[in-house]
N, CA, C and O of each residue as an XYZ file, in Angstrom:
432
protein
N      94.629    113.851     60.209
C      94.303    113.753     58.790
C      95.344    112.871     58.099
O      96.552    112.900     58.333
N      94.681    112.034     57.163
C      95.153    111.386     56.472
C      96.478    112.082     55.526
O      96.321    113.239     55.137
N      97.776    111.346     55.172
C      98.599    111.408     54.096
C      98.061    111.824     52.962
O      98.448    112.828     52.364
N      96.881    110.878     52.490
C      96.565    111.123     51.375
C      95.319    111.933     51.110
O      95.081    112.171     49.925
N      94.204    112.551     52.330
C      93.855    113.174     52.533
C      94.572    115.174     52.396
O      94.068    116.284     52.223
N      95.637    114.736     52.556
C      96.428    116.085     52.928
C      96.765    116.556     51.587
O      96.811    117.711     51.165
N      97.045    115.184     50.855
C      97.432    115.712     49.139
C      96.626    116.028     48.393
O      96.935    116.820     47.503
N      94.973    115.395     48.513
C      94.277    115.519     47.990
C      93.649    117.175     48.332
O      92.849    117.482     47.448
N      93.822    118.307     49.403
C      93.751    119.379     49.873
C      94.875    119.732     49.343
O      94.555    120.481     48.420
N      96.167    119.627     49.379
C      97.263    120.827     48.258
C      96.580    120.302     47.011
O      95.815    121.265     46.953
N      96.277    119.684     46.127
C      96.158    119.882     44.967
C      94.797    120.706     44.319
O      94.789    121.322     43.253
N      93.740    120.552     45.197
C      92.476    121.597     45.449
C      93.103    122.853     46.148
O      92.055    123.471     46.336
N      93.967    123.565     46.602
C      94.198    124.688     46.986
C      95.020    125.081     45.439
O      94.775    126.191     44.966
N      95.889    124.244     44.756
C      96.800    124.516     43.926
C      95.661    125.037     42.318
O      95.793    125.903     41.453
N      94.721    124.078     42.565
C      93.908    124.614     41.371
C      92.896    125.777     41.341
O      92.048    126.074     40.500
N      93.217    126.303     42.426
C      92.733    127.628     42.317
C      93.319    128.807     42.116
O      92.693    129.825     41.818
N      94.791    128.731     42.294
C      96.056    129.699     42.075
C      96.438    129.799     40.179
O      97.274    129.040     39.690
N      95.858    130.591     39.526
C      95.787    130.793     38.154
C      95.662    129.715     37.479
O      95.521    128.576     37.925
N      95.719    130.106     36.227
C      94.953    128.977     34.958
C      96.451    127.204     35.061
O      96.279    126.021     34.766
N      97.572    127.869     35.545
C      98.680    127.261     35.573
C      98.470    126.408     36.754
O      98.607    125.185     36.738
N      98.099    127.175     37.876
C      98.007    126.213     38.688
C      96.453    125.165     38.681
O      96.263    124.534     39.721
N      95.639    125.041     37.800
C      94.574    124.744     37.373
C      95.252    123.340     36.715
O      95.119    122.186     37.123
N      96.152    123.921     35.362
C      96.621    122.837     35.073
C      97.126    122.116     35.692
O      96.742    120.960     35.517
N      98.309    122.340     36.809
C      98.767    121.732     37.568
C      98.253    120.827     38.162
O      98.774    119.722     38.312
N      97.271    121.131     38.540
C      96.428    120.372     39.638
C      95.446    119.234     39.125
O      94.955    118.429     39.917
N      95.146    119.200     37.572
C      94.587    118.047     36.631
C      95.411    117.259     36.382
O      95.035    116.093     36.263
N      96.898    117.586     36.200
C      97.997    116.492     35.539
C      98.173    115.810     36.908
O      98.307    114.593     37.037
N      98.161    116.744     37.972
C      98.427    115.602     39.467
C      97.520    115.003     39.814
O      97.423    114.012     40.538
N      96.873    115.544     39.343
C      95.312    114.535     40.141
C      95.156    113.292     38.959
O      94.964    112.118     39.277
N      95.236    113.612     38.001
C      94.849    112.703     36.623
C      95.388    110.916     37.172
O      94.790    109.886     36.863
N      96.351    110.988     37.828
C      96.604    109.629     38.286
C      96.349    109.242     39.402
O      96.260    108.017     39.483
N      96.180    109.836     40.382
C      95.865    109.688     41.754
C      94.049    109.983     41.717
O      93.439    109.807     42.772
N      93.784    110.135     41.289
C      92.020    110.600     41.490
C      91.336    111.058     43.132
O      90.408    110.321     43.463
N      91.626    111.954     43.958
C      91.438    112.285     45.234
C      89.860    113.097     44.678
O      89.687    114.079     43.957
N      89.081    112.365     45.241
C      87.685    113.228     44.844
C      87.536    114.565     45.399
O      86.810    115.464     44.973
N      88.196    114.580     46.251
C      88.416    116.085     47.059
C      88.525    117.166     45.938
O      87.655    117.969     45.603
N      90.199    116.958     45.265
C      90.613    117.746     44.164
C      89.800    117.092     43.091
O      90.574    116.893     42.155
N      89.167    116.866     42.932
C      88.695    116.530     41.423
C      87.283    117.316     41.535
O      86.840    117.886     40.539
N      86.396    117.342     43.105
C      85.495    118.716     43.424
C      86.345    119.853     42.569
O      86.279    120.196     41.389
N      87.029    120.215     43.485
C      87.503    121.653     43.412
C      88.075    121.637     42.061
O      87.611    122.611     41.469
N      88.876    120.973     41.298
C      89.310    121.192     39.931
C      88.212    121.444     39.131
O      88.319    122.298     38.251
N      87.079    120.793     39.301
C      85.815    121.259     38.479
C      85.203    122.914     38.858
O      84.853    123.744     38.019
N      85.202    123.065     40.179
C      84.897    124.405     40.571
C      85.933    125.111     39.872
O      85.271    125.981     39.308
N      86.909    125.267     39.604
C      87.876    126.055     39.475
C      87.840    126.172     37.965
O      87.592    127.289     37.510
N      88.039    125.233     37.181
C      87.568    125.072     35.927
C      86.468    126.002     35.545
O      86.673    127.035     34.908
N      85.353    125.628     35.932
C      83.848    126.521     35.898
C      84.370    128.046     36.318
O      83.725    128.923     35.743
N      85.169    128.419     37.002
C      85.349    129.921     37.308
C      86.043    130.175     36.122
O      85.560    130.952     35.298
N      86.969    129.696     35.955
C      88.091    130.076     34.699
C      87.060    130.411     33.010
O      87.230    131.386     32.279
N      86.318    129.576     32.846
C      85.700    129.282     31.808
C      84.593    130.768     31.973
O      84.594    131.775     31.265
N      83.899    130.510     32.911
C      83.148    131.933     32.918
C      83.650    133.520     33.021
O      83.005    134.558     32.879
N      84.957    133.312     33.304
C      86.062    134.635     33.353
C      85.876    134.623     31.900
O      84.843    135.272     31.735
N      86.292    134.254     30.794
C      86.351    133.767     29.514
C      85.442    134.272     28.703
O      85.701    134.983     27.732
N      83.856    133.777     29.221
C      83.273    134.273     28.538
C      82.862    135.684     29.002
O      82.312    136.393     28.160
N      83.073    136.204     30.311
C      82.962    137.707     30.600
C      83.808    138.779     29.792
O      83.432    139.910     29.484
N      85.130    138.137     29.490
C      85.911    138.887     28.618
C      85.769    139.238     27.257
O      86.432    140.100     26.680
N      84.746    138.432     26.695
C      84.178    138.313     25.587
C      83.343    139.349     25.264
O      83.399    140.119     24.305
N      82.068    139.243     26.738
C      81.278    140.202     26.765
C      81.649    141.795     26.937
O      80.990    142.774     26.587
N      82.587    141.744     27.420
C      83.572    143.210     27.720
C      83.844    143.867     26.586
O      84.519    144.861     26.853
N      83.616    143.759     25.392
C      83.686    143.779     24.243
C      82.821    144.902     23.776
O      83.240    146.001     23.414
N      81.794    144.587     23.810
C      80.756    145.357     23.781
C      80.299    146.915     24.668
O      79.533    147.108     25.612
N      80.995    147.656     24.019
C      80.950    149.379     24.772
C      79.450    149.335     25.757
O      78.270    149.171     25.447
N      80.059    149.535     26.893
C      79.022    150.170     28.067
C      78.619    149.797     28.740
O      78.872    150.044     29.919
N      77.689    148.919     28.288
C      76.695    147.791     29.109
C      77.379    146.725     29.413
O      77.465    146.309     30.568
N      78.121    145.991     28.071
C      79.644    144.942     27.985
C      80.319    145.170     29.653
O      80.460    144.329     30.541
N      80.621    146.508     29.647
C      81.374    146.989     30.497
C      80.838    146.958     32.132
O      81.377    146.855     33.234
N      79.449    147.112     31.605
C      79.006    147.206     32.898
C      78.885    145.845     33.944
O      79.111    145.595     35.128
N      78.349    145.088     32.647
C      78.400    143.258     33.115
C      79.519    143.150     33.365
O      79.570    142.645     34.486
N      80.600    143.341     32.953
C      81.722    142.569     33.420
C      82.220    143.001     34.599
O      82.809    142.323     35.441
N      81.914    144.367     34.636
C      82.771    144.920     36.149
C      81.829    144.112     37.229
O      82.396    143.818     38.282
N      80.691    143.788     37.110
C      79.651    143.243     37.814
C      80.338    141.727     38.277
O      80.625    141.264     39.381
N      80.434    141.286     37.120
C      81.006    139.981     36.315
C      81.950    139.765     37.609
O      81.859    138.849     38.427
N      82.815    140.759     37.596
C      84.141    140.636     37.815
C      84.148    140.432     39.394
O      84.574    139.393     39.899
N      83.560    141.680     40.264
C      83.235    141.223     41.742
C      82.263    139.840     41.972
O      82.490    139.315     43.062
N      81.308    139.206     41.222
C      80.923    138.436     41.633
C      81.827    137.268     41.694
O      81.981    136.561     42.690
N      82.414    137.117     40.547
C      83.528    135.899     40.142
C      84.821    136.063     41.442
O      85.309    135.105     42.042
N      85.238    137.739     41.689
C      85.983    137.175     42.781
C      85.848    136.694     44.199
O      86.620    136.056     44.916
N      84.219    137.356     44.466
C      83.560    136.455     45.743
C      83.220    135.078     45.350
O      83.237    134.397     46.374
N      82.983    134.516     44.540
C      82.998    132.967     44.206
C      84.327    132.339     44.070
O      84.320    131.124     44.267
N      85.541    132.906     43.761
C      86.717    132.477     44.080
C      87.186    132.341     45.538
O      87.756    131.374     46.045
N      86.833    133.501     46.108
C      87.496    133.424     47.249
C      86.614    132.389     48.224
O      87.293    131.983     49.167
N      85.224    131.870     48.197
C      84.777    130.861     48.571
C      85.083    129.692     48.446
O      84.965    128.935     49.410
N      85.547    129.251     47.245
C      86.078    127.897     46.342
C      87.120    127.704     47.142
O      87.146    126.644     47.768
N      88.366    128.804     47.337
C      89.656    128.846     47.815
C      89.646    128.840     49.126
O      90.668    128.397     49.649
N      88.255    129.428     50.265
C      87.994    128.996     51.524
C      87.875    127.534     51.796
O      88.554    126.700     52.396
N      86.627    127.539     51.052
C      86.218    125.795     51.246
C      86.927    124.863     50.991
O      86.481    123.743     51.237
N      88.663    125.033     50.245
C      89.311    124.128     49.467
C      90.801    124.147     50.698
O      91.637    123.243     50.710
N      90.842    125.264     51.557
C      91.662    125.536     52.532
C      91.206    124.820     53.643
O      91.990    124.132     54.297
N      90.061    124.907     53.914
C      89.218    123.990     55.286
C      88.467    122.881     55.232
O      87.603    122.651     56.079
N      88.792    121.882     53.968
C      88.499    121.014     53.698
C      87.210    120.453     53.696
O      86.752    119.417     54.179
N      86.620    121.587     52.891
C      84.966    121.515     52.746
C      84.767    121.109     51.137
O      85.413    121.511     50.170
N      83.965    120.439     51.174
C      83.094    119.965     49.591
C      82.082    120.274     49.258
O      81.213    119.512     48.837
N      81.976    121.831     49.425
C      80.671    122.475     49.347
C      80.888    123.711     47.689
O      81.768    124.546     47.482
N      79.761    123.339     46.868
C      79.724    124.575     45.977
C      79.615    125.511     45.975
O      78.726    126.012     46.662
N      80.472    126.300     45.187
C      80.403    127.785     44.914
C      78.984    128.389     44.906
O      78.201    127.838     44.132
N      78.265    129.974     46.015
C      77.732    129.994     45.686
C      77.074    130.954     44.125
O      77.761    131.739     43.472
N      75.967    130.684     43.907
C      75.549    131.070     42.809
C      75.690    130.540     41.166
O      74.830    130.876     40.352
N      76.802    129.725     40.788
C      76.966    129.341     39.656
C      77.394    127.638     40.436
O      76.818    126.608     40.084
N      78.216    127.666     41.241
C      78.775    126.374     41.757
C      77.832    124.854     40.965
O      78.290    124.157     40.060
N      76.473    124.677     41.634
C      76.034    123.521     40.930
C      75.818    123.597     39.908
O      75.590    122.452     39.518
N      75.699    124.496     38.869
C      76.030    124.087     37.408
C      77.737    123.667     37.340
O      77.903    122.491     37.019
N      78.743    124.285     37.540
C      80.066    123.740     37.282
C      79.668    121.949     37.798
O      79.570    121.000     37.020
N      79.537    121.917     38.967
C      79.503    120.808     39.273
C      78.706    119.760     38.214
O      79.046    118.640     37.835
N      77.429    120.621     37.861
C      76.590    119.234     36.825
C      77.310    119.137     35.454
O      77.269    118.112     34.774
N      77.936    120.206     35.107
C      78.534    119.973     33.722
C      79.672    119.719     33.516
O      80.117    119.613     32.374
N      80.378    119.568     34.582
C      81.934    119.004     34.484
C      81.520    117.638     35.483
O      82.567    117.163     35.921
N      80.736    117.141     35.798
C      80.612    115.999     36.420
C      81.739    115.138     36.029
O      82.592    114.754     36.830
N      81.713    114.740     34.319
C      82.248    113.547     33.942
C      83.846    114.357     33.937
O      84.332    113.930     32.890
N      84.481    114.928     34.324
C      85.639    115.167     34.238
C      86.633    114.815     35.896
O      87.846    115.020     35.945
């Protein structure tokens, strides 16, 4: 594997390690453009953003509650896929929400 292949895989593993390492991984990529990490920064993005609005919904006594705990195991089996596929150097979407992140963060 490529040098720059290899960077472009730490910075897609790095943007999946909290909202910090999210950022991290846009300011490094922002000049180097590795389409690899710029996949996965969008996947990762799209998880973060829908955590967001689950917390929102959590709000709401009961049912709120119920979605989100729901919310909550689905989002961490879609993480831990993102963070597989981003470890074994796959460019495959998250399933279940994945190709929307992908169509709506396209231009990013």
């Amino acid at each position: 594997m490529e040098n720059k292949e290899i960077q472009g895989k730490d910075i897609a593993l790095i943007s999946y390690l909290t909202v910090i390492g999210l950022v991290i991984a846009f300011v490094m990529n922002n000049d180097k453009k590795f389409e690899f990490a710029k996949f996965h920064i969008r996947q990762s993005l799209g998880l973060f953003l829908t955590a967001i609005a689950l917390s929102f919904i959590a709000i709401i006594p009961i049912l709120g509650w119920l979605v989100w705990i729901c919310g909550i195991f689905i989002l961490l089996y879609m993480w831990i896929k993102g963070l597989m596929n981003a470890i074994n150097g796959k460019e495959e979407v998250m399933p279940i929400l994945g190709e929307k992140y992908a169509e709506i963060f396209k231009n990013l």
